[in-house]
Structures are given as structure tokens and as C-alpha cells.
TIDRENDO-312237 format. One record per residue: x, y, z of N, C-alpha, C in turn; residue in one letter. Coordinates in pm, whole numbers, padded with zeros to 5 digits, always signed. Example, Ala and Ser with C-alpha at 12.3 -4.5 7.8 and 13.67 -1.06 7.14 Angstrom:
BEGIN
+01319-00569+00780+01230-00450+00780+01320-00330+00780A/+01285-00225+00708+01367-00106+00714+01290+00003+00787S/
//
This chain:
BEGIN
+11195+06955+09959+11269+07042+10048+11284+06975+10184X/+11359+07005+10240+11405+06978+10425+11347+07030+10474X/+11243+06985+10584+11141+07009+10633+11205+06989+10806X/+11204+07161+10930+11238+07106+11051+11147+07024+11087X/+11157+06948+11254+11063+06868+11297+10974+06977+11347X/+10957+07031+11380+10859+07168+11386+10748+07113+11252X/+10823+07165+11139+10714+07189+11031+10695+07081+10997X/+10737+06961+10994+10670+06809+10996+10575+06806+11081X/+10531+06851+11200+10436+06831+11359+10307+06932+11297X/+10400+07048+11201+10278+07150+11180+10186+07065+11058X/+10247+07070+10964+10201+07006+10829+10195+06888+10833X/+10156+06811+10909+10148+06624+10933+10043+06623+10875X/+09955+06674+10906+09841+06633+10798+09798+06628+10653X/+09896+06756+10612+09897+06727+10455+09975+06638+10415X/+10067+06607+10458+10196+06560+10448+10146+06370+10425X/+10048+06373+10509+10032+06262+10526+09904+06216+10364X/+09870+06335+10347+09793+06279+10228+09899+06268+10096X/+09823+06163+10035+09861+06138+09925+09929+06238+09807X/+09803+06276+09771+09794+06382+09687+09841+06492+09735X/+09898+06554+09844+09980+06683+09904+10141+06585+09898X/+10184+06536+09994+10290+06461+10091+10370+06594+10087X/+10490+06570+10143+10580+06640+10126+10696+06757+10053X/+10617+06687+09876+10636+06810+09815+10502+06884+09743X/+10382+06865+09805+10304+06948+09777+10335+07043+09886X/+10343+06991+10029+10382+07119+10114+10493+07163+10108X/+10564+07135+10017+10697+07211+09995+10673+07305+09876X/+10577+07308+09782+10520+07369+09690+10430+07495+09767X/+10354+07502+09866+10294+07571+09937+10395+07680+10027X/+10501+07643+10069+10556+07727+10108+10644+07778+10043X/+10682+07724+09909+10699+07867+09845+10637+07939+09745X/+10491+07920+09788+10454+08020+09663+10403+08083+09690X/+10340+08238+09632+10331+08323+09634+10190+08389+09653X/+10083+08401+09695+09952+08477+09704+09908+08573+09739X/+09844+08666+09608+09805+08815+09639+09640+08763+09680X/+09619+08853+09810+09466+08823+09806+09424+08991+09806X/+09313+09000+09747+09254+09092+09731+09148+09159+09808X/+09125+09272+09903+09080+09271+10030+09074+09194+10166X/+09102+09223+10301+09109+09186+10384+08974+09170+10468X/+08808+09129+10379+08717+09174+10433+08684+09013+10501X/+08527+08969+10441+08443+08902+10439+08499+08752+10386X/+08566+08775+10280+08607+08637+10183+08726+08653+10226X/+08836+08769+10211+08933+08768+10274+09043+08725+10373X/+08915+08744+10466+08988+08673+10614+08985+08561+10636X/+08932+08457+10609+08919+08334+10605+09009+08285+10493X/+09020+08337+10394+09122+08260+10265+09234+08299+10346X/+09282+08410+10401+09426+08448+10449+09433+08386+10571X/+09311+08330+10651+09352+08233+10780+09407+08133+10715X/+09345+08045+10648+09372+07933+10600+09488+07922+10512X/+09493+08023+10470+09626+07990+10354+09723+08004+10483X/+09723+08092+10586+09860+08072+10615+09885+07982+10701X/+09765+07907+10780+09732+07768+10867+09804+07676+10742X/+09773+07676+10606+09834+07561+10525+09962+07618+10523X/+10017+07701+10528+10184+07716+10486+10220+07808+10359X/+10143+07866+10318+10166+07950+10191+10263+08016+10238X/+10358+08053+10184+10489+08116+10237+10485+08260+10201X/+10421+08323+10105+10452+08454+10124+10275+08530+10081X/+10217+08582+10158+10050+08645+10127+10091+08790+10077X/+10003+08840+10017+10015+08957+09969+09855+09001+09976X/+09820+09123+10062+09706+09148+10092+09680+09322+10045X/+09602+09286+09941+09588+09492+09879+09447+09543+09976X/+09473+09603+10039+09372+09668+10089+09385+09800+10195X/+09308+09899+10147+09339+10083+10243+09253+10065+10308X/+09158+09970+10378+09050+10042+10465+09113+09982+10660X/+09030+10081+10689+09038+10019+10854+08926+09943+10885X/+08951+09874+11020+08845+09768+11068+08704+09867+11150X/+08647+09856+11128+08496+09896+11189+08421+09783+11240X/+08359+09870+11392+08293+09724+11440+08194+09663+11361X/+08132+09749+11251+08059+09653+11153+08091+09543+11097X/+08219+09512+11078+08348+09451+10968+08272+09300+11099X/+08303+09299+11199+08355+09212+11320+08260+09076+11288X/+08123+09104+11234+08002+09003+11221+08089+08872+11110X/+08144+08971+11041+08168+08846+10933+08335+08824+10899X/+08408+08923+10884+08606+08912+10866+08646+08896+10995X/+08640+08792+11012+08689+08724+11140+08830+08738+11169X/+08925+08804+11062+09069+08790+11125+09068+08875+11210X/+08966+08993+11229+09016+09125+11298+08931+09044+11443X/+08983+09149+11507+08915+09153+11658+08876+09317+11712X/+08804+09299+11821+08764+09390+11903+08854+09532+11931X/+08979+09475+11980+09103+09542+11960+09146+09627+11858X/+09155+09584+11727+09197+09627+11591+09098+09725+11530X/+08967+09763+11626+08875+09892+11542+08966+10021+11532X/+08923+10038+11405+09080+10183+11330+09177+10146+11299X/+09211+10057+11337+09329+10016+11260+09335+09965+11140X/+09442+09948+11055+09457+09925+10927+09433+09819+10903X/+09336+09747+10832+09291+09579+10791+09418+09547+10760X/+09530+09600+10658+09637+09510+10660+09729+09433+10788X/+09729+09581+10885+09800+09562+10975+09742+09439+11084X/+09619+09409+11105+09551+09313+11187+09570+09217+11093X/+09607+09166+11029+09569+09049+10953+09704+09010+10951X/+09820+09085+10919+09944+09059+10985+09981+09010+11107X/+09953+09101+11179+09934+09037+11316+09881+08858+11359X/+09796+08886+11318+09698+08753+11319+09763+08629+11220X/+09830+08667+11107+09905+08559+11043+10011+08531+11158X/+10067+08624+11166+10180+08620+11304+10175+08481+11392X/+10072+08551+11440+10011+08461+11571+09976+08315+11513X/+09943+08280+11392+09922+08164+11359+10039+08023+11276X/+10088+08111+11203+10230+08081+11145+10369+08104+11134X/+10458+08091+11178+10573+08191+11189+10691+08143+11024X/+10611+08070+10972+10695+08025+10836+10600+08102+10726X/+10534+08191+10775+10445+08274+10652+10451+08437+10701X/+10489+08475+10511+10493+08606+10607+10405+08688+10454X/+10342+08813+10563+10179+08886+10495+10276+08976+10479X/+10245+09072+10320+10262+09181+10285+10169+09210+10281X/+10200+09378+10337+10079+09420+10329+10109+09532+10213X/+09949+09564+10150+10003+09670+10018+09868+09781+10043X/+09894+09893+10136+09807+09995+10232+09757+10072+10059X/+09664+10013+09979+09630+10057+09861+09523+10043+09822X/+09441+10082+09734+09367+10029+09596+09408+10004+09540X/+09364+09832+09455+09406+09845+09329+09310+09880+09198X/+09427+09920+09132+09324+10018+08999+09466+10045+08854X/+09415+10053+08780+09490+10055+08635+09605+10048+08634X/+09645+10207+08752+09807+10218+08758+09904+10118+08812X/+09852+10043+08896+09920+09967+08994+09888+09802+08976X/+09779+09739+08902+09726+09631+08906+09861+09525+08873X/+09930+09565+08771+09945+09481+08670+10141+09459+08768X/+10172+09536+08789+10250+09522+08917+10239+09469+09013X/+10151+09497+09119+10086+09425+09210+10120+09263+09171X/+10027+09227+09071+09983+09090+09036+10160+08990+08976X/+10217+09087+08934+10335+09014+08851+10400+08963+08960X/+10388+08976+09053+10479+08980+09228+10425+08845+09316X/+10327+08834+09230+10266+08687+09291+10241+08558+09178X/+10208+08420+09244+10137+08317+09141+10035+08320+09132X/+09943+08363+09194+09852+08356+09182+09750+08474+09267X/+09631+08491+09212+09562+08595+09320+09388+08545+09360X/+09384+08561+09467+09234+08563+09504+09195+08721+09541X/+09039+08718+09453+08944+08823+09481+08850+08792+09552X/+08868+08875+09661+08744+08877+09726+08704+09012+09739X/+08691+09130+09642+08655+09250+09649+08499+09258+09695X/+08431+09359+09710+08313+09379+09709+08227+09478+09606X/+08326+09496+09487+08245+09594+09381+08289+09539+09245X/+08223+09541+09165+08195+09480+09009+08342+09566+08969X/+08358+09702+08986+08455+09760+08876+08622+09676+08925X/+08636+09668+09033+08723+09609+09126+08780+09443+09054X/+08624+09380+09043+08669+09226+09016+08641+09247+08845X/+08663+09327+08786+08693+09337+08615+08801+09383+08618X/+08854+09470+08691+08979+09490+08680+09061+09396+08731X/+09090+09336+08764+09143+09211+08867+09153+09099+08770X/+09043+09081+08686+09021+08979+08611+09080+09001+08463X/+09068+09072+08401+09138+09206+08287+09336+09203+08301X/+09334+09238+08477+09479+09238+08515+09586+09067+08483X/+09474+09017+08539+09539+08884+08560+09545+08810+08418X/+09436+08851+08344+09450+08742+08190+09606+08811+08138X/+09614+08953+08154+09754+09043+08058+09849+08946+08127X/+09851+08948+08268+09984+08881+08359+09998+08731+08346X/+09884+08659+08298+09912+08525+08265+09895+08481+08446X/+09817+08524+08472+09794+08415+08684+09663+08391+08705X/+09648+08284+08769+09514+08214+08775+09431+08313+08889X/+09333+08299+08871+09267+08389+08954+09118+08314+09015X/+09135+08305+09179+09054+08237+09235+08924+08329+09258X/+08824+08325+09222+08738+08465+09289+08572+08412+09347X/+08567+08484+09405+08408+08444+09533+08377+08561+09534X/+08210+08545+09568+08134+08695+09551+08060+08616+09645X/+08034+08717+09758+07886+08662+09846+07767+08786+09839X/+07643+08760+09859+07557+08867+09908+07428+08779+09979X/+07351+08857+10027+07285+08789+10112+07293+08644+10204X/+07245+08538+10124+07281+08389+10179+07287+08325+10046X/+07357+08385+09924+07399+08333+09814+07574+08377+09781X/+07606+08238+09727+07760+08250+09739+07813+08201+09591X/+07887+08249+09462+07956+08142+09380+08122+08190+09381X/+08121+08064+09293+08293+08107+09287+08341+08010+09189X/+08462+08075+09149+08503+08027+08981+08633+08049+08982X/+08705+07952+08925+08854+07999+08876+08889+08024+08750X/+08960+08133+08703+08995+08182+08589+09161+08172+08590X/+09151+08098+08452+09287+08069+08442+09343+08071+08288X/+09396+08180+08247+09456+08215+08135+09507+08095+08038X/+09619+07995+08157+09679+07878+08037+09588+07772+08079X/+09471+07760+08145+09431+07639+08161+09355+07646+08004X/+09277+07496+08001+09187+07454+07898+09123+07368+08013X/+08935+07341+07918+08892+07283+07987+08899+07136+07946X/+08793+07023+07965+08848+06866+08015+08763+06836+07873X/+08722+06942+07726+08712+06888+07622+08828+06951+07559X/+08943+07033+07606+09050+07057+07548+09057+07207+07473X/+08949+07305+07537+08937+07400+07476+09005+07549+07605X/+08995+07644+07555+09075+07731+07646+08946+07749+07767X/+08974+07830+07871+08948+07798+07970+08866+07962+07978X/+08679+07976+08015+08675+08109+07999+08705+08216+08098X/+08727+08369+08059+08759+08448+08172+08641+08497+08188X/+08660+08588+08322+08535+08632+08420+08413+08706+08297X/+08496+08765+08194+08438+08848+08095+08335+08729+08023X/+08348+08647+07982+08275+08527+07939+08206+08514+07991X/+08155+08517+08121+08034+08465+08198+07976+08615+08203X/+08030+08741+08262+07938+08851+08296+08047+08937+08220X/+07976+08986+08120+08042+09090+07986+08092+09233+08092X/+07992+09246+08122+08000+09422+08199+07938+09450+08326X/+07991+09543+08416+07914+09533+08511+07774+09611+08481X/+07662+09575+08573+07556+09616+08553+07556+09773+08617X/+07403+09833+08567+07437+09982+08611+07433+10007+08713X/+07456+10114+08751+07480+10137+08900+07374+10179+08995X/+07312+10045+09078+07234+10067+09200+07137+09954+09119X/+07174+09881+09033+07095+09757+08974+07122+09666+09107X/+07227+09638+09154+07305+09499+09175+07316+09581+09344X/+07247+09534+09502+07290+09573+09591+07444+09550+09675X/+07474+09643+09705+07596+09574+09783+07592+09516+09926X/+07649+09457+10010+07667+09379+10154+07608+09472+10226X/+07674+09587+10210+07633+09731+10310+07490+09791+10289X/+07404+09746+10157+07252+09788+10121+07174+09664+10197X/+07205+09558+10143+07127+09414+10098+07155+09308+10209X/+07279+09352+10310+07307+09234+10432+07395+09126+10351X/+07480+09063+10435+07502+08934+10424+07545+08828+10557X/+07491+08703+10560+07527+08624+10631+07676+08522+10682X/+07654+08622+10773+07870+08646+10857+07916+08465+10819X/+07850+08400+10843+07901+08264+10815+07921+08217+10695X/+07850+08283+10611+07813+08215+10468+07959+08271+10402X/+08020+08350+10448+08167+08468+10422+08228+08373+10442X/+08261+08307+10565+08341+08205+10596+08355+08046+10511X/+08240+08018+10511+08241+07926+10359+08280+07919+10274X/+08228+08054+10157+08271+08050+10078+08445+08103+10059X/+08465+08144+10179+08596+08186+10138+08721+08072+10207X/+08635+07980+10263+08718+07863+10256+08732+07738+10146X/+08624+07791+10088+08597+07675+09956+08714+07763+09854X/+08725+07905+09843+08785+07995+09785+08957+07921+09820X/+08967+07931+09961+09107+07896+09971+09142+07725+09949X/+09003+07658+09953+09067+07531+09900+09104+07523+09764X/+09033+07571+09712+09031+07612+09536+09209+07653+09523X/+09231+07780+09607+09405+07813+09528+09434+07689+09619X/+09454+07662+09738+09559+07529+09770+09546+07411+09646X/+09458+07390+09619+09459+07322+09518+09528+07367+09382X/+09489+07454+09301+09560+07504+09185+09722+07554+09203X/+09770+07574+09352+09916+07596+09378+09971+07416+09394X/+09934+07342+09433+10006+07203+09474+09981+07169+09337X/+09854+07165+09228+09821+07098+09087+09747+06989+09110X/+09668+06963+09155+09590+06825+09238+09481+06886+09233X/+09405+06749+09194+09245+06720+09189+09216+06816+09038X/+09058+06885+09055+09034+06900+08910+08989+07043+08988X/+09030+07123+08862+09057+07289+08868+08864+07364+08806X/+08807+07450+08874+08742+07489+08902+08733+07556+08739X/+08862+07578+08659+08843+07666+08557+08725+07590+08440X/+08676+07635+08414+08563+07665+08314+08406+07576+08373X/+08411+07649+08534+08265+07603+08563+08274+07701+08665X/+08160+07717+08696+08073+07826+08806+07982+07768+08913X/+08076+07779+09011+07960+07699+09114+07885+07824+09207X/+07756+07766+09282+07649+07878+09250+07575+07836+09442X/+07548+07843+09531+07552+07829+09641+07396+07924+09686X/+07321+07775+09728+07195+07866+09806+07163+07841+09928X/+07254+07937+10030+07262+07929+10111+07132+07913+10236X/+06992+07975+10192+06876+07912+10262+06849+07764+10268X/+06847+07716+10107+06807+07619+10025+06919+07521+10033X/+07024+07554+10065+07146+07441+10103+07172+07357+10024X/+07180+07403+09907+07216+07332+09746+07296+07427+09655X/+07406+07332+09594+07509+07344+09538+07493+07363+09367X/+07518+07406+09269+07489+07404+09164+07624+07401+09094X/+07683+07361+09005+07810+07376+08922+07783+07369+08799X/+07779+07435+08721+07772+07530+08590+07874+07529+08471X/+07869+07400+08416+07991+07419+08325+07956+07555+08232X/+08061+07646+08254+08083+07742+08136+08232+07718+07988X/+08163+07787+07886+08291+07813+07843+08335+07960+07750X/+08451+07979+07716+08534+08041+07652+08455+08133+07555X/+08395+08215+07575+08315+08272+07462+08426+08411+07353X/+08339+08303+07243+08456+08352+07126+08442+08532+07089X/+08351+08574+07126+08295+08689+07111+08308+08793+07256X/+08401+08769+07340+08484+08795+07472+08538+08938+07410X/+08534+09033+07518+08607+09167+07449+08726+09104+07460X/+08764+09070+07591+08894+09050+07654+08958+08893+07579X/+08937+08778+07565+09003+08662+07545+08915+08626+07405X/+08827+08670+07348+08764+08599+07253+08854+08634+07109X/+08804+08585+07029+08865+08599+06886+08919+08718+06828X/+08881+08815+06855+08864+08956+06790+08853+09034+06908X/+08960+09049+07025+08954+09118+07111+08949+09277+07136X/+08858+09379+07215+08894+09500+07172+08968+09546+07311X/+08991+09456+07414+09010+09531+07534+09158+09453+07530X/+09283+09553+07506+09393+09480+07492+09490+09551+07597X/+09440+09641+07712+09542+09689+07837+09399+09765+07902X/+09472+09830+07999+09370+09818+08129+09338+09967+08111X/+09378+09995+07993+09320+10128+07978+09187+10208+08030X/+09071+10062+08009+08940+10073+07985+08899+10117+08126X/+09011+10121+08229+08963+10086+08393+09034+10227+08466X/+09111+10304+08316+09152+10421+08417+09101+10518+08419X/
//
């Protein structure tokens, strides 16, 4: 694509790498990303994606900003308490890119709406904060055929994995979904959430920049795709773990003999 001297001065740096040049950032601005909450993992994947040029964000999220939010979702500010997380994060793309533009979608997503939502984009990152949330998300995206970048933080532990319907992994086998690694969510008040258990405001920012290198990467097609491994982050202990997983044939959702065949299970 024809690039003004503007967006040559902005994007010089990818531009200048190899593996991006000029039509990886021409691949970046036009494609498409739903991110999933505007929180913790959120704000940092949606800084960065739109600092790289992603041309169109799509952000699902109904809540407002609380000064609690402020420690760790850095897009909001001081200013933006009550207001709509979509609407600050707009703003704030604003202010950072003027060749990217945030939809905002003032919602939950859930059964009725997922599979819509998701068809509207290439791809989606989760950064929800509840188990029923990132099965549905994950459920949504195998039906829609879109790769799905997803990060979970709690305390000062962080992983993150890409799930990708047409990928295979690097022995040539299909690639597993979220259901493959964790069947079901656990019961309820097993597993603490951010708001019980704490989490560390920086460690948000990490992982949800490793999150947004992950889709810049799987949108341009460069380097090697996260799908069928689990990387695992100890954030005291400051060690990295990567986890080859795979494809389990016995998957409600993708395995041989599937029983979960629409999102029924989630309404």
C-alpha cells in the first residue's frame, strides 16, 4: 500500500525490520481486532496495537472506570472515573493514533451476541477476568474459524496461549483449543479472582504486551505462532516456562467425537 510521509515517520521502525517492512505494516492497518475487556490485559494490548497501526480495534466491554481500575489499566486516567471503559480508551487511542479507529461495543459478551461480535473481526484477544467469559470466547472463536490470543493474570503469575482453529502444530497435527488444556471451569470460589486474591499492576502490563506481540505477530504471519504451547510466567521467581501442549482427541469442543457443537452450552 501507499504509505503518507506521516505514516512512514510513524511506522519507521517496523518498516525498517525485515520481517515487518512495508507490507507487514500495510497488513496491520488493515486488519481487524476485537479485544475483549478494556481492563488489566486490555489496556496495554489496545495501547500497543494502536501505537503499531492496527487499523480498526473492537473493544466489548459495559463497565465504567473506578479508581480501583487506575493501579493496573493504564489506558484510563484520573479524569475518566464513571465513565465508560469503552469511551476512555477511545479517547486515548485518539490521542495516540489518528490512522486507528476503536469501536466500541457498550456490552457483554455471551451466547446471543458472541458469534457476531467475533465474525466482524480477524482476530480476537481475551483478556476477560472470569472462566465462563474465556470458554465462551474460546467455544465462539473455534465455530467462527479466528485465532484467539488469550492472557490470564492473578497475583504475580501470568500465562498465555494462542488458539487457532486452522493452525497445526510444527509435528503437523491440528493445533489444541483452550478446551484441551482446561476441560471446564472449576467450581465456583475454587479459583480466586483479581478483586479476592490482588494482582500486580505491572505484571498486567507485561503480560498484555507479550499478548499484543503475540496478535502483531499472528496478523503480519512472522516468526513462530504460540498455537499449541502454553507459556506460564513466575512473576516473583522471574522464570518463563513454555509448555508444549496438544490437540486432545477426547475435546468436547475440537476432539474426535465432539458434544459441544454451538454455544448453546453458555446460554
Amino acid at each position: 500500500m501507499d504509505f503518507t510521509e506521516e505514516q512512514i515517520n510513524r511506522y519507521a521502525r517496523h518498516i525498517l525490520l525485515r520481517e515487518v517492512g512495508g507490507e507487514g505494516q500495510g497488513k496491520l492497518l488493515n486488519s481487524r481486532v476485537l479485544v475483549i475487556g478494556a481492563g488489566g490485559l486490555g489496556s496495554p494490548v489496545i495501547l500497543y496495537l494502536a501505537a503499531a497501526g492496527v487499523g480498526t480495534i473492537g473493544v466489548v466491554d459495559d463497565d465504567t472506570v473506578d479508581l480501583s481500575n487506575l493501579q493496573r489499566q493504564v489506558i484510563h486516567g484520573t479524569a475518566d472515573i464513571d465513565r465508560a471503559k469503552v469511551d476512555s480508551a477511545r479517547d486515548t487511542v485518539a490521542a495516540i493514533n489518528p490512522d486507528v479507529t476503536l469501536v466500541p461495543h457498550i456490552t457483554r459478551i455471551d451466547a446471543g451476541n458472541a458469534l457476531e461480535l467475533i465474525s466482524q473481526y480477524d482476530l480476537v484477544a481475551d483478556g476477560s477476568d472470569n472462566f465462563a467469559t474465556r470458554f465462551l470466547v474460546n467455544d465462539a472463536c473455534f465455530f467462527a474459524k479466528k485465532p484467539l490470543v488469550s492472557a490470564a493474570i492473578l497475583r504475580f503469575d501470568g500465562q498465555i496461549a494462542t488458539y487457532n482453529p486452522a493452525a497445526t502444530t510444527a509435528d503437523g497435527e491440528p493445533a489444541p483449543c483452550y478446551r484441551c488444556i482446561f476441560r471446564e471451569a472449576p467450581p465456583p470460589g475454587q479459583t480466586p479472582s483479581c478483586a479476592e486474591a490482588g494482582v500486580l499492576g505491572a505484571l498486567c502490563g507485561m503480560m498484555g504486551s507479550f499478548q499484543a506481540t503475540e496478535i502483531l505477530k499472528e496478523l503480519i504471519g512472522i516468526g513462530e505462532s504460540l498455537a499449541g504451547s502454553l507459556v506460564i510466567y513466575d512473576g516473583l521467581g522471574a522464570e518463563f516456562r513454555k509448555i508444549k501442549v496438544r490437540r486432545d482427541p477426547e475435546c468436547p469442543l475440537c476432539g474426535d467425537a465432539p458434544t459441544i457443537t454451538d454455544l448453546s452450552i453458555h446460554a
